[in-house]
C-alpha positions in Angstrom: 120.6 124.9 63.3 121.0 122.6 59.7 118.2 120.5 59.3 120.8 118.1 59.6 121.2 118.8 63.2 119.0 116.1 65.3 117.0 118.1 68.6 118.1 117.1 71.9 116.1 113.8 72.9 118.0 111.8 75.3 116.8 107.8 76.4 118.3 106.5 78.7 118.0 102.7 78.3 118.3 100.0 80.7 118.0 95.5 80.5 113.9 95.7 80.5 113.4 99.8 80.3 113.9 102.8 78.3 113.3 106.1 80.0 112.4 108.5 77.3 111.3 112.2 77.9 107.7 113.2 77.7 106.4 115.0 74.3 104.0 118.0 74.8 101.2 115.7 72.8 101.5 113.2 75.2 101.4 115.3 78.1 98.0 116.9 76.4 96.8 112.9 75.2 96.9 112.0 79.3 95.3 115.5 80.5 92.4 114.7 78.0 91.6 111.4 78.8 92.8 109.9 75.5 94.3 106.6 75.5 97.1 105.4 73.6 97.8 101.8 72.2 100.9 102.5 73.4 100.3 102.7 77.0 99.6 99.8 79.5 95.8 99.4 80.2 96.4 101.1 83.9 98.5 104.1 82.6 98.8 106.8 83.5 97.9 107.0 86.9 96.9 109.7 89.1 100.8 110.8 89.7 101.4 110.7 86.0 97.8 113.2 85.3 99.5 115.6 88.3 103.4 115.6 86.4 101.7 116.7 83.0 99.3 119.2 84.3 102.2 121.0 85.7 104.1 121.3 82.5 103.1 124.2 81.5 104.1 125.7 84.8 107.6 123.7 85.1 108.4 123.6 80.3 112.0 122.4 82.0 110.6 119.0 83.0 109.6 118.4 78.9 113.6 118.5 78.5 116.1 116.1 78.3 117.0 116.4 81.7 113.5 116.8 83.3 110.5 114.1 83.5 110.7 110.7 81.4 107.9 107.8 80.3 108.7 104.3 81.5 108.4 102.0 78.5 108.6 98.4 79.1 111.0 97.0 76.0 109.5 93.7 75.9 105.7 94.8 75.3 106.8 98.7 74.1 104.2 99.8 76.5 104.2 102.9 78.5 104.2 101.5 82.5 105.1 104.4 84.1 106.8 107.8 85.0 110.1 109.1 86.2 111.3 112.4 86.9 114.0 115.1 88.0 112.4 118.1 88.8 114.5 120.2 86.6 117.3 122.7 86.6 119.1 121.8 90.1 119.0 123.6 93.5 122.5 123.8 95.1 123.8 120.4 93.1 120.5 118.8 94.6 118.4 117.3 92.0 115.4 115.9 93.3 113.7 112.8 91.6 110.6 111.2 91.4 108.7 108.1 90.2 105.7 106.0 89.8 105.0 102.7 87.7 101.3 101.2 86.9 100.0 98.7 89.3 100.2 96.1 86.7 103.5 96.0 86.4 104.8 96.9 90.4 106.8 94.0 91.7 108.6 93.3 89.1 111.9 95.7 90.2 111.2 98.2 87.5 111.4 100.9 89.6 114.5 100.5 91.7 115.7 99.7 87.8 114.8 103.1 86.7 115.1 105.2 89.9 119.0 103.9 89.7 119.5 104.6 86.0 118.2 107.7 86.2 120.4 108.6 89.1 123.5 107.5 87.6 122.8 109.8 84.6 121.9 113.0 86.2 124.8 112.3 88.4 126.8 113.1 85.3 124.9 116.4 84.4 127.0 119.7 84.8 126.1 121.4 88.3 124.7 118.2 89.8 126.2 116.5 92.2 123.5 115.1 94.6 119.9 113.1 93.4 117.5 113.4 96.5 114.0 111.8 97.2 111.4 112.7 99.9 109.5 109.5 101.0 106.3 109.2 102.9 107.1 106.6 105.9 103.4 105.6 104.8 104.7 104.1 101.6 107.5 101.7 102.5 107.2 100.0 98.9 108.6 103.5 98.2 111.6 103.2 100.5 112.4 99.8 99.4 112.8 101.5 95.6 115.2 103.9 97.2 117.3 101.5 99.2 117.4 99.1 96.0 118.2 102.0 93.7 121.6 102.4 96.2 119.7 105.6 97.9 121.2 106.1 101.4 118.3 107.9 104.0 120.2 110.6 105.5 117.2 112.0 107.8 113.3 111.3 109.1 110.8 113.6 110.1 108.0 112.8 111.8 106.3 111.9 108.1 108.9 111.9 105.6 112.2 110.2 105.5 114.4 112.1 102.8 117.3 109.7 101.0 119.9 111.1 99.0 122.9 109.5 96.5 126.0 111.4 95.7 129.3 112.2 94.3 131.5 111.6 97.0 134.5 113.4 95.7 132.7 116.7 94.9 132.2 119.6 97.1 128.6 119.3 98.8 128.3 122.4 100.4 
């Protein structure tokens, strides 16, 4: 590779967000208890300590196609974290999310949650994004129904939504 050649670092940018992949330092910064001026007071939370510890176990979510920071473009600050848990099963790609309490209620997360769909729908071998939800959290299922999610089953705890290609093969 020419030093010419610029690494793989994909953002994918919406209105009031841009969704940019996780460094390694940053991932070290929130498992020591740094802080960054860069981050909204109330990041990360819990779910955003749990995505970097497992990292090391899972390098593929540090990609360009794996787990992504949630900066706000107004204030620059970091507000939360999105993910696809990285490389696919079957064309299922399974997502993930989470933004700071600070900033809930302002539709960030059915903002991102669709975005980030969208793009991994265009990623080769992928042609469904799915979501597990915990009936508990209907602020969750709200995200997923705004973020054009359909729920395609429940379980007696979890209801699991899905959005797809229509015209490829899902079997």
């Amino acid at each position: 590779m020419s030093s010419s050649a610029s690494p793989v670092h994909v953002d994918v940018v919406t209105k009031r967000l841009v969704l940019r992949p996780w460094a390694r330092s940053q991932a070290t910064a929130v498992l020591e208890g740094a802080r960054s001026p860069y981050w909204a007071d109330d990041f990360p939370a819990e779910g955003d300590r749990v995505v970097a510890g497992l990292f090391e176990q899972y390098p593929d979510w540090l990609g360009p196609y794996g787990h992504r920071l949630v900066i706000e473009r107004d204030s620059g600050l970091v507000v939360g974290s999105i993910g696809l848990f990285w490389p696919p099963s079957e064309g299922v790609l399974e997502i993930g999310y989470g933004i700071v309490a600070s900033r809930r209620g302002r539709g960030y997360a059915p903002e991102a949650t669709q975005v980030l769909a969208d793009f991994a729908l265009t990623l080769p071998g992928v042609h469904t994004v799915s979501a597990d939800v915990e009936l508990s959290n209907p602020a969750s299922v709200r995200v997923l129904e705004k973020a054009g999610f359909h729920r395609w089953t429940t379980g007696e705890n979890v209801a699991k939504f899905r959005i797809s290609i229509p015209d490829r093969d899902l079997r």
